[in-house]
N, CA, C and O atoms as a Tinker XYZ file with bonds, in Angstrom:
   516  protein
     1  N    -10.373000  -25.020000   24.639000    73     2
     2  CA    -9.431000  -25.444000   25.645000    64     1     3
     3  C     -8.859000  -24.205000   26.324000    63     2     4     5
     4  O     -8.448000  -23.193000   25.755000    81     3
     5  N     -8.898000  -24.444000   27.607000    73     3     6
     6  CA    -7.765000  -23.331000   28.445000    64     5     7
     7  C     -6.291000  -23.021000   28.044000    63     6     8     9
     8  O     -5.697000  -23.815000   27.315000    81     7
     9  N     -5.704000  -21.922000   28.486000    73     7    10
    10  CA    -4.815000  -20.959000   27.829000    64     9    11
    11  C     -3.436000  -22.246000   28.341000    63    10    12    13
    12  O     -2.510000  -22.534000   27.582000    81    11
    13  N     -3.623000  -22.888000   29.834000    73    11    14
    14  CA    -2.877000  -24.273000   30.088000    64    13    15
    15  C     -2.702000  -25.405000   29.375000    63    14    16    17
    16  O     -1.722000  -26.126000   29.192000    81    15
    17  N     -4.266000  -25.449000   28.859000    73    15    18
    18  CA    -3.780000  -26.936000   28.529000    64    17    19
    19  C     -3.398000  -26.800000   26.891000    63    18    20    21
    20  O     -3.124000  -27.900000   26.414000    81    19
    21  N     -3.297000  -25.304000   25.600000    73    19    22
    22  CA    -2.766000  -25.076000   25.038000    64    21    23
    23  C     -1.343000  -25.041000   25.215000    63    22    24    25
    24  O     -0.526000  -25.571000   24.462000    81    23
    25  N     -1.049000  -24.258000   26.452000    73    23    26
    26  CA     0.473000  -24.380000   26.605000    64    25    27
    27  C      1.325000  -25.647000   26.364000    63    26    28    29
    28  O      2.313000  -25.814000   25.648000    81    27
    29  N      0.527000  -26.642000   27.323000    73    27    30
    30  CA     1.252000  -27.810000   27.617000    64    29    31
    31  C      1.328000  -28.141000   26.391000    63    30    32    33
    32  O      2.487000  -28.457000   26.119000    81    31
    33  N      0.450000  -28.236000   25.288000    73    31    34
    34  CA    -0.068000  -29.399000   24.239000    64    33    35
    35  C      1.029000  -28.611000   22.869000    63    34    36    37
    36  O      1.207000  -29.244000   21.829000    81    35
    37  N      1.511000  -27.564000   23.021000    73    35    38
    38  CA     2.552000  -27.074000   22.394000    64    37    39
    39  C      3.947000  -26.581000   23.012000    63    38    40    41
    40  O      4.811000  -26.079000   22.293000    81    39
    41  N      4.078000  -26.723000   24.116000    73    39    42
    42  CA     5.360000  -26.016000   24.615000    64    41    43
    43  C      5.443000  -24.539000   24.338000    63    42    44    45
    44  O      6.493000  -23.937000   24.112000    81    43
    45  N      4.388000  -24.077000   24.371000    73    43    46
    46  CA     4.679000  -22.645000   24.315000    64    45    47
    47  C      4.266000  -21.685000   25.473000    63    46    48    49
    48  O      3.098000  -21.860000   25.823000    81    47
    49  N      4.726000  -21.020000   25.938000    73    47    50
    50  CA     4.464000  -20.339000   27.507000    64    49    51
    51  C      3.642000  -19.889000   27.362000    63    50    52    53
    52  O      3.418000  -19.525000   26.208000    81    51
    53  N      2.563000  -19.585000   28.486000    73    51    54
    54  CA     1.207000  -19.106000   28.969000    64    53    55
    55  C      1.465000  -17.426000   28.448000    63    54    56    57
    56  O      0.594000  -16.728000   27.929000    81    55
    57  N      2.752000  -17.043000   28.707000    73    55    58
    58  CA     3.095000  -15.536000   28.194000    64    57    59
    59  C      3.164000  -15.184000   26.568000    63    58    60    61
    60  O      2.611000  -14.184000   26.110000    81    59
    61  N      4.091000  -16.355000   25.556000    73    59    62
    62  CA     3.534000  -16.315000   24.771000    64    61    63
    63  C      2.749000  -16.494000   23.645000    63    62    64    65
    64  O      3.075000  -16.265000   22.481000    81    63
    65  N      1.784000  -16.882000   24.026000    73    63    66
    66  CA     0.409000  -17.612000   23.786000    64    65    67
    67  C     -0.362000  -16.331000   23.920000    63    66    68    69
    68  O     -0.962000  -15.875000   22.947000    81    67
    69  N     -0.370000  -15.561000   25.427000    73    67    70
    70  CA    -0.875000  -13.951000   24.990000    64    69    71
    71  C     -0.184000  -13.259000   24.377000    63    70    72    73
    72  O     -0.791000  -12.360000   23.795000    81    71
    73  N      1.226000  -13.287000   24.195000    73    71    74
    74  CA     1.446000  -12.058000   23.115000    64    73    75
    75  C      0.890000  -12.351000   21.442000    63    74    76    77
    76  O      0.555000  -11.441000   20.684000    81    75
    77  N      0.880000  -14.075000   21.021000    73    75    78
    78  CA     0.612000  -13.912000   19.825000    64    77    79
    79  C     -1.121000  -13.704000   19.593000    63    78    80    81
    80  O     -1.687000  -13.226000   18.610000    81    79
    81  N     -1.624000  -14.155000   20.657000    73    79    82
    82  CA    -3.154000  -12.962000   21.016000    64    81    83
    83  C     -3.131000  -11.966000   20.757000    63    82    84    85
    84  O     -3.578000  -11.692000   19.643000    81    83
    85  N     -2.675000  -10.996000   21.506000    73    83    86
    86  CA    -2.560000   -9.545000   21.475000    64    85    87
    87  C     -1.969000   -9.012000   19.578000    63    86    88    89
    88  O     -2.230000   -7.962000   18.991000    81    87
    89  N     -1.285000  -10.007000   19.168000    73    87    90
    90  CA    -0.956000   -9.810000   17.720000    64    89    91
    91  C     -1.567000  -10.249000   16.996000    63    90    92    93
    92  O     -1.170000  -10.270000   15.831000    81    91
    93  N     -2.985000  -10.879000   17.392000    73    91    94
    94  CA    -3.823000  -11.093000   16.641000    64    93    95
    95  C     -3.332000  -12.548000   15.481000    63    94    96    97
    96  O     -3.759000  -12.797000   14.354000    81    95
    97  N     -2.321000  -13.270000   16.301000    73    95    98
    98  CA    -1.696000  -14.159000   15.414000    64    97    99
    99  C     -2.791000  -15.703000   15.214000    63    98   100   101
   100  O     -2.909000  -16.460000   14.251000    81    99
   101  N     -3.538000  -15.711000   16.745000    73    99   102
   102  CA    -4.380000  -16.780000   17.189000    64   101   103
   103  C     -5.475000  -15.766000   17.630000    63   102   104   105
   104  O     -5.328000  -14.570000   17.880000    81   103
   105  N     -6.804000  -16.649000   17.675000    73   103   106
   106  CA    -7.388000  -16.072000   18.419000    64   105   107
   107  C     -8.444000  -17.109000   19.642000    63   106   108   109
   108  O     -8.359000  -18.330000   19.772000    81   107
   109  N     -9.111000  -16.449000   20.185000    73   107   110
   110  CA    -9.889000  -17.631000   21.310000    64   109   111
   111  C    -11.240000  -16.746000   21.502000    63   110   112   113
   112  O    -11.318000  -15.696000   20.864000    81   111
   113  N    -12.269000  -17.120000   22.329000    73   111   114
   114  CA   -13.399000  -16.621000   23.043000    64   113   115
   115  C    -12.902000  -16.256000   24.171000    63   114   116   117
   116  O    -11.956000  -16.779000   24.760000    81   115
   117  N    -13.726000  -15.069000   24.590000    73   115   118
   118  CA   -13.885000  -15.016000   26.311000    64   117   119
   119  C    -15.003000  -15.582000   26.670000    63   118   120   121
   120  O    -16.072000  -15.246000   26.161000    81   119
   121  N    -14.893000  -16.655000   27.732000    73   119   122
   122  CA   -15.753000  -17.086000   28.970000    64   121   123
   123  C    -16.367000  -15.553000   29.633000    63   122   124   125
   124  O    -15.868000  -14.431000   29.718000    81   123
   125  N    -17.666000  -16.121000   30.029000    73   123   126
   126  CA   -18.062000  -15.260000   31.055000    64   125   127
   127  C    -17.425000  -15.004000   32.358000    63   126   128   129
   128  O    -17.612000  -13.975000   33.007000    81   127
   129  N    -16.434000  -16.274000   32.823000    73   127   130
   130  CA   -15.298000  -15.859000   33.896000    64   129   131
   131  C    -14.224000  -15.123000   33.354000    63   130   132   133
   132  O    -13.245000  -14.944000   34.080000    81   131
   133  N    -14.229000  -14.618000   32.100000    73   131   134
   134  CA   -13.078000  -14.052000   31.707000    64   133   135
   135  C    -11.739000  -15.078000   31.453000    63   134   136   137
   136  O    -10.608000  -14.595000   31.490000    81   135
   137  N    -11.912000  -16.255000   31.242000    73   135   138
   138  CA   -10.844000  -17.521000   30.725000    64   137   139
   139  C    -11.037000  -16.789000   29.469000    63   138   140   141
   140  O    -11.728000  -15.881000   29.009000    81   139
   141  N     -9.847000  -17.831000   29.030000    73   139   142
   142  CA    -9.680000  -17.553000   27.146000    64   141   143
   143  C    -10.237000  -18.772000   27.007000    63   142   144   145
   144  O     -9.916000  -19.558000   27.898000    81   143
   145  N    -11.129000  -19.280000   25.995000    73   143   146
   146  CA   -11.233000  -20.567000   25.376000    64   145   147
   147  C    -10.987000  -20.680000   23.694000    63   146   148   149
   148  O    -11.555000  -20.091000   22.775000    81   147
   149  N     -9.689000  -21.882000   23.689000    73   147   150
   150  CA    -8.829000  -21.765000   22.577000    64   149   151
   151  C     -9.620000  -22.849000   21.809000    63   150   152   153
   152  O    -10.018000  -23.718000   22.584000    81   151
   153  N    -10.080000  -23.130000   20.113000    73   151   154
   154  CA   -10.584000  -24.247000   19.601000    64   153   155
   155  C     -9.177000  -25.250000   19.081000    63   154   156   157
   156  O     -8.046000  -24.868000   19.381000    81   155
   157  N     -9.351000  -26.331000   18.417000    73   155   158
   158  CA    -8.258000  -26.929000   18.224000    64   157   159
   159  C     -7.220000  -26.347000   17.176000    63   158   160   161
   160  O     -6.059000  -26.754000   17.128000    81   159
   161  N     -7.660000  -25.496000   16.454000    73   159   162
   162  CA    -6.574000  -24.730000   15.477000    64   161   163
   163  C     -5.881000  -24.475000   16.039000    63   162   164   165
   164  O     -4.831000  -24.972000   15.632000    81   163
   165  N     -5.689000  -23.642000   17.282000    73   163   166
   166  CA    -5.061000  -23.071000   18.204000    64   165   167
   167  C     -3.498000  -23.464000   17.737000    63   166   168   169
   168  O     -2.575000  -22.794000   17.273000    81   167
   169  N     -3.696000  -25.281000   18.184000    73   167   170
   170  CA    -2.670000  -26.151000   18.449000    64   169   171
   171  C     -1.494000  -25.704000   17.115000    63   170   172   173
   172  O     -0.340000  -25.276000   17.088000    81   171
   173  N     -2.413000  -26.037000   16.214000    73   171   174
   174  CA    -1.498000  -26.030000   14.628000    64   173   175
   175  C     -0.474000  -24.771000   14.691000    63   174   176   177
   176  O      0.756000  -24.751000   14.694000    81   175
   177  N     -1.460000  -23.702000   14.743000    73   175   178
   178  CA    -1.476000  -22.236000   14.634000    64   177   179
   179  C      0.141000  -22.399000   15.177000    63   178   180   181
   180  O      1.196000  -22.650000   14.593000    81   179
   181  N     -0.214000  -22.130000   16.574000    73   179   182
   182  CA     0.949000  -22.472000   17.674000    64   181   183
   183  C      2.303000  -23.003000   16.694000    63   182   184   185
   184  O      3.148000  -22.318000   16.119000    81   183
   185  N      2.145000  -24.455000   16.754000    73   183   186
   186  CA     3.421000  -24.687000   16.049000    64   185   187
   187  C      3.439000  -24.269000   14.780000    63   186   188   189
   188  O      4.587000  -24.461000   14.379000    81   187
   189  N      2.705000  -23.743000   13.825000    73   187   190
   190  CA     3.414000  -22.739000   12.345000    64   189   191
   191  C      4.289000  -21.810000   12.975000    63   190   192   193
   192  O      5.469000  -21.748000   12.631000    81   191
   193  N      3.583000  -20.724000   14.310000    73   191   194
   194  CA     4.194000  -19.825000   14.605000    64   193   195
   195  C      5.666000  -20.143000   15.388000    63   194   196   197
   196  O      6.545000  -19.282000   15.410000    81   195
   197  N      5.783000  -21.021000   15.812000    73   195   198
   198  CA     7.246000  -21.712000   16.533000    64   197   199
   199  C      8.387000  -21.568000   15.381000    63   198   200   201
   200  O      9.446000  -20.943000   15.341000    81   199
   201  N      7.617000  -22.537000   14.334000    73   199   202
   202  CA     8.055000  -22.764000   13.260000    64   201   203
   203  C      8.289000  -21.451000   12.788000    63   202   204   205
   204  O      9.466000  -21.249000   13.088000    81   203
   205  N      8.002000  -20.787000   12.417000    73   203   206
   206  CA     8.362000  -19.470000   11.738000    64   205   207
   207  C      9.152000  -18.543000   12.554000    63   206   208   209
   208  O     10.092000  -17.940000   12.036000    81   207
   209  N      8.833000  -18.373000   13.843000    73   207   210
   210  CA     9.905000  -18.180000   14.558000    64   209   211
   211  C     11.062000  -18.014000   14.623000    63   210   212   213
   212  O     11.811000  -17.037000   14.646000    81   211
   213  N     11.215000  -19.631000   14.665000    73   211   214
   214  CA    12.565000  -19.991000   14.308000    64   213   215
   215  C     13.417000  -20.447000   13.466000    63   214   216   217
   216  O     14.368000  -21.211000   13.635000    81   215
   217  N     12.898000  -19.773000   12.251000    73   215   218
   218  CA    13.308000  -19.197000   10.985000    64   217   219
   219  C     13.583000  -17.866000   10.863000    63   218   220   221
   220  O     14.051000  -17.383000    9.832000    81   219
   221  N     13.164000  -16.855000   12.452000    73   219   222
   222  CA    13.682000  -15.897000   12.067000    64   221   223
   223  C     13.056000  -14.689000   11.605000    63   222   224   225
   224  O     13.559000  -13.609000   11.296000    81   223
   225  N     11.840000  -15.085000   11.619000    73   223   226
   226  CA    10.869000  -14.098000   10.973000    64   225   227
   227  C     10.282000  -13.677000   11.757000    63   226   228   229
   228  O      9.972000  -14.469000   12.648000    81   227
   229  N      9.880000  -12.485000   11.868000    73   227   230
   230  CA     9.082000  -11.165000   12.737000    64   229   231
   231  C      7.729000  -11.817000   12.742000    63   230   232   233
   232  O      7.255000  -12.496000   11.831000    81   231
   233  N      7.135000  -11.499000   13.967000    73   231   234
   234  CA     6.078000  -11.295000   13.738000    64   233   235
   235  C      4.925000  -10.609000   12.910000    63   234   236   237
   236  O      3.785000  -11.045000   12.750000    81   235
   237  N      5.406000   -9.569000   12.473000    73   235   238
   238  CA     4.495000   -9.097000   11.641000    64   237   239
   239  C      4.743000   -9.918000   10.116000    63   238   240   241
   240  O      3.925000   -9.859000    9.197000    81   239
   241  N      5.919000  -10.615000   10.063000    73   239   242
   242  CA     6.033000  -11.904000    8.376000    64   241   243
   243  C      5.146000  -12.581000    9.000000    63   242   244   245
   244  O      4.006000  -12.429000    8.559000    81   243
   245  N      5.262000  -13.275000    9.869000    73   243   246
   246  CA     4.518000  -14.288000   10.489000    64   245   247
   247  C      2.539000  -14.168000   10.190000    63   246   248   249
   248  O      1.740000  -15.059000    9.900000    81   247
   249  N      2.311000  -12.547000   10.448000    73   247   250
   250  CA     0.716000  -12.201000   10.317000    64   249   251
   251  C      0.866000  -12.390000    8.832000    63   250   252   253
   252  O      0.340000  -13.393000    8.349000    81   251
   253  N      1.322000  -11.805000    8.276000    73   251   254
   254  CA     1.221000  -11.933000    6.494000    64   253   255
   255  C      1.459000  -13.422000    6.348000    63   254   256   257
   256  O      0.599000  -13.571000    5.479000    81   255
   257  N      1.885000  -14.483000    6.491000    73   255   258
   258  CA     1.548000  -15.548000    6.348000    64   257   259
   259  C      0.623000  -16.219000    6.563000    63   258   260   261
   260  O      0.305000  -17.122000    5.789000    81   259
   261  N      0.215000  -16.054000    7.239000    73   259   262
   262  CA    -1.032000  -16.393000    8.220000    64   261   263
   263  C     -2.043000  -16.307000    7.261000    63   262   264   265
   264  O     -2.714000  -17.225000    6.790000    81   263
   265  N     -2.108000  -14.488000    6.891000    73   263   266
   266  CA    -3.316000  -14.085000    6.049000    64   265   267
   267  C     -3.191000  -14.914000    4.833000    63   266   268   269
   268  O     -4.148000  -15.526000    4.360000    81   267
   269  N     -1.763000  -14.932000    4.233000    73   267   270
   270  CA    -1.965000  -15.613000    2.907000    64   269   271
   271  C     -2.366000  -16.844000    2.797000    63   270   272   273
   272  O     -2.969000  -17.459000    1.918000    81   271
   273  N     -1.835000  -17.184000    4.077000    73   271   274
   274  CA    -2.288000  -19.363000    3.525000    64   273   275
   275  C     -3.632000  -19.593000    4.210000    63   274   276   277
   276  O     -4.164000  -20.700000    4.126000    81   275
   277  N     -4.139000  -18.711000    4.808000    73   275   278
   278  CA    -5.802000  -19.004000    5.162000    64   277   279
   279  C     -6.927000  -18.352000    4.679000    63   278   280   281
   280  O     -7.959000  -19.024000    4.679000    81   279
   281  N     -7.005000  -16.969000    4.180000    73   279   282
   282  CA    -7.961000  -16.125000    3.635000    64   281   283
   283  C     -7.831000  -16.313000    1.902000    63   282   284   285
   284  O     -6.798000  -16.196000    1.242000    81   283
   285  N     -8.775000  -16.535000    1.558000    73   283   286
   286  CA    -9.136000  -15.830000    0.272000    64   285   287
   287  C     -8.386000  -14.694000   -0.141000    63   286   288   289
   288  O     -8.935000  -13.656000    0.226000    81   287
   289  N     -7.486000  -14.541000   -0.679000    73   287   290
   290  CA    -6.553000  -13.352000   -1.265000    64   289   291
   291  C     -7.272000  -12.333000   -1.438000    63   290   292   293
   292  O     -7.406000  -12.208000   -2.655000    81   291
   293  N     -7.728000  -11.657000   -0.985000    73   291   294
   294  CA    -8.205000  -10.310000   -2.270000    64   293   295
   295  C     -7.204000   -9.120000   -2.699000    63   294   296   297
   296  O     -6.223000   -8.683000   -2.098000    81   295
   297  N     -7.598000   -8.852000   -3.561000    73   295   298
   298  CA    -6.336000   -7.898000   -4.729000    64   297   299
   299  C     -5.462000   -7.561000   -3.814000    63   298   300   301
   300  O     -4.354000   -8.085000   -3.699000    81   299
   301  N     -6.019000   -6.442000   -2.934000    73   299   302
   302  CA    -5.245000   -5.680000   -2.154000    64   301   303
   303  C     -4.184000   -6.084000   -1.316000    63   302   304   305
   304  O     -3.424000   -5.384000   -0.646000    81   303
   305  N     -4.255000   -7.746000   -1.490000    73   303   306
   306  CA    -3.299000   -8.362000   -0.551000    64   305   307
   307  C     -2.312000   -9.404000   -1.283000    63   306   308   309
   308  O     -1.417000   -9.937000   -0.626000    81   307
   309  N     -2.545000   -9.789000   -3.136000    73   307   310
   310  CA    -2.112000   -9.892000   -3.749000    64   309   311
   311  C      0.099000   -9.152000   -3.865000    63   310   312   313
   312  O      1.146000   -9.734000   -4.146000    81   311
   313  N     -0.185000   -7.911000   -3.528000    73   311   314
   314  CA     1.618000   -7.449000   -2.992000    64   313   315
   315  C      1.927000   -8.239000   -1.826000    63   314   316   317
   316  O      2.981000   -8.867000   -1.727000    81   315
   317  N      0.920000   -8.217000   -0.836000    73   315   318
   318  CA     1.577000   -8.592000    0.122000    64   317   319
   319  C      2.068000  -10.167000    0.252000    63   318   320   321
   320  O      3.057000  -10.581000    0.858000    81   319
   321  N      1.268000  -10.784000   -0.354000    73   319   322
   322  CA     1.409000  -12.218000   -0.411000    64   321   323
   323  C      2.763000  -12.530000   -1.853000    63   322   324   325
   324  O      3.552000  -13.448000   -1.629000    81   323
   325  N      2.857000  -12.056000   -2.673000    73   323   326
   326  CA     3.920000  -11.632000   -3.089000    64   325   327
   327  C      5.072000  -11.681000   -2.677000    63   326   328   329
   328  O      5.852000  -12.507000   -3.150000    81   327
   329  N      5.489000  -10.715000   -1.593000    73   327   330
   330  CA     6.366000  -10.275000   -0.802000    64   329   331
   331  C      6.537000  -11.558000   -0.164000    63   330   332   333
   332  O      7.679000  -12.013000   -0.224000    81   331
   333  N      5.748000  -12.178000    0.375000    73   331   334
   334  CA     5.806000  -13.489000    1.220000    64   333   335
   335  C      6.484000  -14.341000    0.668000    63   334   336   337
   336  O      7.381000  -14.859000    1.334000    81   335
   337  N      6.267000  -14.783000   -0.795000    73   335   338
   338  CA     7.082000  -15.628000   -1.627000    64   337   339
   339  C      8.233000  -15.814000   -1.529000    63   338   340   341
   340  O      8.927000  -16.803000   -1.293000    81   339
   341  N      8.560000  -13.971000   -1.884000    73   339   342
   342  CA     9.907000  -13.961000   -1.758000    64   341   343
   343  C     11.058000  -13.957000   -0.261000    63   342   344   345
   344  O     12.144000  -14.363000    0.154000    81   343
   345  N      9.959000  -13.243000    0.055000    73   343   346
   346  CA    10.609000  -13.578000    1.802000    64   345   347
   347  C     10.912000  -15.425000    1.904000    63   346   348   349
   348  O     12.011000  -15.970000    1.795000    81   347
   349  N      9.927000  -15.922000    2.079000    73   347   350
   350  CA    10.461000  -17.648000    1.718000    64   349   351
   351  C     11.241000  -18.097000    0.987000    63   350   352   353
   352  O     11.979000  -18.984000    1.414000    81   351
   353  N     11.341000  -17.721000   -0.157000    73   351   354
   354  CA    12.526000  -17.838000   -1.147000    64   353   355
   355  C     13.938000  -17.661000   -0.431000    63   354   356   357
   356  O     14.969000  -18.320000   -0.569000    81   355
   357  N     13.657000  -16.552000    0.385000    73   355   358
   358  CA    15.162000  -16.064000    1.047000    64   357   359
   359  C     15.956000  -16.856000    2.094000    63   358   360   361
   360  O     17.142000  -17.181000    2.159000    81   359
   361  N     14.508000  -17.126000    3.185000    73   359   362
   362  CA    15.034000  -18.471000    3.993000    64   361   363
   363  C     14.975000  -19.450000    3.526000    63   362   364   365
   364  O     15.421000  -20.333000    4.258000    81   363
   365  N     14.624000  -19.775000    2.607000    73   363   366
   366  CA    15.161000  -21.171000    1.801000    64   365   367
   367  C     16.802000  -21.102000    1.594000    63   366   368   369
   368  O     17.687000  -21.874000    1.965000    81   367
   369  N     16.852000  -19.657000    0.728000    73   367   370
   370  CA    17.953000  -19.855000    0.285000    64   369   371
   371  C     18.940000  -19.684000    1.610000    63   370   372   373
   372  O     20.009000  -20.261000    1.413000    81   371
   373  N     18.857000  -19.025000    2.940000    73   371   374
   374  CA    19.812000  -19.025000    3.759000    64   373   375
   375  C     19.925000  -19.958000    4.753000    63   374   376   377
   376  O     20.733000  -19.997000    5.681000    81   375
   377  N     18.568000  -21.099000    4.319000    73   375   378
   378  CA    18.542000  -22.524000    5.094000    64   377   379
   379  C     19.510000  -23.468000    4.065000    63   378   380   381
   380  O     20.125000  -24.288000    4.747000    81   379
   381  N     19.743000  -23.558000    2.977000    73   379   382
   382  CA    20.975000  -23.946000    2.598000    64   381   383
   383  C     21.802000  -23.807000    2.484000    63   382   384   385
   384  O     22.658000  -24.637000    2.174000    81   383
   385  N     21.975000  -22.254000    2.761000    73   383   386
   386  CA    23.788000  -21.924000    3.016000    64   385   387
   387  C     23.750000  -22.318000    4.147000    63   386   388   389
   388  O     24.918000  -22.378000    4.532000    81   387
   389  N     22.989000  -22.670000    5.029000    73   387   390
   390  CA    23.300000  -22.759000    6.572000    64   389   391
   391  C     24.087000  -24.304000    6.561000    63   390   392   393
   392  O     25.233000  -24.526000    6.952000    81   391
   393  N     23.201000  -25.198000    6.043000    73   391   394
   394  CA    22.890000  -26.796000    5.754000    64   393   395
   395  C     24.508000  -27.292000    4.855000    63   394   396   397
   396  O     25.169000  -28.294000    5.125000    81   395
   397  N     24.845000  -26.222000    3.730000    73   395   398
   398  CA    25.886000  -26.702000    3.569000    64   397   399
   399  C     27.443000  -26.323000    3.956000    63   398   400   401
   400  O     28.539000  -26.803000    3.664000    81   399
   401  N     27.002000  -25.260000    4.732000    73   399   402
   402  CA    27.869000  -24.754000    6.145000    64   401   403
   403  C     28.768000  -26.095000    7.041000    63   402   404   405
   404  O     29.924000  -26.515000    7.099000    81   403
   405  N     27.470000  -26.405000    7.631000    73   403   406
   406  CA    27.008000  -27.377000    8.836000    64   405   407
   407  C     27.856000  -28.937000    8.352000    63   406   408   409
   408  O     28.371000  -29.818000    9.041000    81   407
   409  N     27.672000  -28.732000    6.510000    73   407   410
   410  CA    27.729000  -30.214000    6.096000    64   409   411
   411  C     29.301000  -30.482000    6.134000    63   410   412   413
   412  O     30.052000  -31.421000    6.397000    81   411
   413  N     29.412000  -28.874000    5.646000    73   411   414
   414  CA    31.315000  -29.053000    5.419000    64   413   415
   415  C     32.031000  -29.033000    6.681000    63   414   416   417
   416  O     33.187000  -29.455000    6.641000    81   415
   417  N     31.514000  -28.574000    7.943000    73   415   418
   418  CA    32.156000  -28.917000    9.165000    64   417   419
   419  C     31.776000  -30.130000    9.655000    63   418   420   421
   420  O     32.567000  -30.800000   10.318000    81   419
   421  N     30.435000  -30.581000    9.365000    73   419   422
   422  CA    30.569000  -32.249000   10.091000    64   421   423
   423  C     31.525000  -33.184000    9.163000    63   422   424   425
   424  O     31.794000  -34.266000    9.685000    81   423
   425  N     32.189000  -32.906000    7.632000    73   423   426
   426  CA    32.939000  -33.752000    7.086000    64   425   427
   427  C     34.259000  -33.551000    7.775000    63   426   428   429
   428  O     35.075000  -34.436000    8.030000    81   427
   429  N     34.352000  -32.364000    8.023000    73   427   430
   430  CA    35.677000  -32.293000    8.481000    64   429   431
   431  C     35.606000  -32.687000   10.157000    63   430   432   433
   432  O     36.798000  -32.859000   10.415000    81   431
   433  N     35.021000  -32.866000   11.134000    73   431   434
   434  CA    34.769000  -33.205000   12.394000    64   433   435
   435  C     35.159000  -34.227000   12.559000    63   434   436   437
   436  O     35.890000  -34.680000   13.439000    81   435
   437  N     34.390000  -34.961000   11.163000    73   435   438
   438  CA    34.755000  -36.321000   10.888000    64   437   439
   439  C     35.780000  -37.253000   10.512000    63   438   440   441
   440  O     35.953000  -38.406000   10.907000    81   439
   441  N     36.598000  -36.392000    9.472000    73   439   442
   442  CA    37.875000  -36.822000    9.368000    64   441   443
   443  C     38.647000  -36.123000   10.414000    63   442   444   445
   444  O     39.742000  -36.659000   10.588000    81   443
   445  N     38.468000  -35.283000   11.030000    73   443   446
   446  CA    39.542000  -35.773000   12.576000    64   445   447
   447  C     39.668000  -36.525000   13.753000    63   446   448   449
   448  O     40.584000  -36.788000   14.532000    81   447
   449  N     38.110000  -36.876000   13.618000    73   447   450
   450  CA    38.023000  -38.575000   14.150000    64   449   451
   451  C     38.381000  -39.795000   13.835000    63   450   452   453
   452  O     38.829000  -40.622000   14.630000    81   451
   453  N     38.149000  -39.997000   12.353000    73   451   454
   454  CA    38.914000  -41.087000   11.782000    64   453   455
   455  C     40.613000  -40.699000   11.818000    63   454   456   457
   456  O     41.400000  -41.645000   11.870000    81   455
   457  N     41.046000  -39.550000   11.794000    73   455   458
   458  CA    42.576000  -39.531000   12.014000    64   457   459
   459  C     43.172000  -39.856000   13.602000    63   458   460   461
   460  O     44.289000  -40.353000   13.744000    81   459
   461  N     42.179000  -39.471000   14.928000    73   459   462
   462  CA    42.370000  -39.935000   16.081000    64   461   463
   463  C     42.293000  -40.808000   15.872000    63   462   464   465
   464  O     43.472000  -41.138000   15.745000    81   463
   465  N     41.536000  -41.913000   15.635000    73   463   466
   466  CA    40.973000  -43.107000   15.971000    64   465   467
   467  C     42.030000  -44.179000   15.382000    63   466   468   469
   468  O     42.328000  -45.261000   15.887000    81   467
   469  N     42.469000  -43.667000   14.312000    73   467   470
   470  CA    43.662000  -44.113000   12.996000    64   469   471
   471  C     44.869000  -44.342000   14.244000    63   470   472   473
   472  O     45.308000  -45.435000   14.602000    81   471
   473  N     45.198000  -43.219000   14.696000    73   471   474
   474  CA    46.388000  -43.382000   16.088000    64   473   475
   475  C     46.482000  -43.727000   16.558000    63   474   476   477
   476  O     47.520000  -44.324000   16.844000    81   475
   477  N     45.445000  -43.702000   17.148000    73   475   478
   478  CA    45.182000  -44.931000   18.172000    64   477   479
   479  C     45.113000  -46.340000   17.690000    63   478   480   481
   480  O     45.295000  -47.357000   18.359000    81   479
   481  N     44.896000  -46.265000   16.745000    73   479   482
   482  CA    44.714000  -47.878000   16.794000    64   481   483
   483  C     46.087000  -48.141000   16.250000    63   482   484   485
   484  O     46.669000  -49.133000   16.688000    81   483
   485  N     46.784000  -47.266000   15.208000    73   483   486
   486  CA    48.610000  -47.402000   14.893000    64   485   487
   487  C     49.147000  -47.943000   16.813000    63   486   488   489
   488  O     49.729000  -48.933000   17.257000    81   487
   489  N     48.629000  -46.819000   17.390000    73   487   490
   490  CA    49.203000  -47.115000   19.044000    64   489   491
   491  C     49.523000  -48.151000   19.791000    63   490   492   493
   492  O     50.540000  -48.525000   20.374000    81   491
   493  N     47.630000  -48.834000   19.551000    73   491   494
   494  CA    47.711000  -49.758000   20.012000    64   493   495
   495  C     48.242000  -51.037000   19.506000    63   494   496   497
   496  O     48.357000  -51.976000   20.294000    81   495
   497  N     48.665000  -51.201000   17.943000    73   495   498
   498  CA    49.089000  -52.022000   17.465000    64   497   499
   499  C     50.784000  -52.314000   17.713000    63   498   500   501
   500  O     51.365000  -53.388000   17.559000    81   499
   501  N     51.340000  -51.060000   18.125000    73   499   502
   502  CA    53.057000  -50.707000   18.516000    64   501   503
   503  C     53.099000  -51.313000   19.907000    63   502   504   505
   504  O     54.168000  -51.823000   20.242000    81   503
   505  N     52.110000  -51.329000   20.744000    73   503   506
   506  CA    52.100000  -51.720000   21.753000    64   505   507
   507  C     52.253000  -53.289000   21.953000    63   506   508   509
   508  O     53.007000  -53.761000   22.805000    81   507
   509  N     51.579000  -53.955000   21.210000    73   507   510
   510  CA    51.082000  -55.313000   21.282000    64   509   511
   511  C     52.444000  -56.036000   20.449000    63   510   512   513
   512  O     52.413000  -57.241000   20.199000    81   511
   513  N     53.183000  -55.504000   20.202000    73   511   514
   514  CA    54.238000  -55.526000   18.924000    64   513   515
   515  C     55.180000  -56.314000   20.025000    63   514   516
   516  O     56.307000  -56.698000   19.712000    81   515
């Protein structure tokens, strides 16, 4: 598929779609017109890398992932995939401090809605009185 109709089919810009090219994150054929032609991995690829993204992680975590969950390990990459673990381990652990961040301000968001809402309705009941 063209470098377009990848874009569209992930939301990811025509710009970077070549940079994670150039990083060797995806890859495609050249056409003899010089097009890129992308196969359907592309698509997946694409959203892991969104996904990882926006978790925060560099591109170069992003290539070490890549390598680990698709190649055959060999020794030499045994540290590096390692390292990966724990790197995941970490956004795990700072996706639940985030999560129970988030949880303790939507409780409290919440009980100052039920305390508006409480007034109002005391209000409207003084009214009707």
């Amino acid at each position: 598929m063209r470098i377009n109709e990848l874009s569209k089919m992930t939301g990811a810009s025509i710009r970077s779609i070549r940079y994670y090219e150039k990083k060797k994150l995806i890859t495609c054929i050249r056409l003899e017109n010089g097009y890129r032609d992308f196969d359907e991995t592309a698509v997946e690829l694409i959203k892991q890398i969104q996904l990882y993204l926006g978790l925060g992680l560099t591109t170069t975590q992003i290539e070490a992932i890549l390598t680990c969950k698709t190649q055959n390990v060999q020794p030499e990459m045994d540290n590096l995939c390692e390292e990966l673990l724990e790197t995941y381990e970490s956004k795990l652990f700072e996706l639940s401090e985030q999560i129970n961040n988030l949880t303790t301000v939507k409780q409290r968001l919440e009980k100052e809605i039920n305390v508006f809402k409480s007034r109002k309705e005391n209000h409207r009941n003084v009214k009707v009185k």
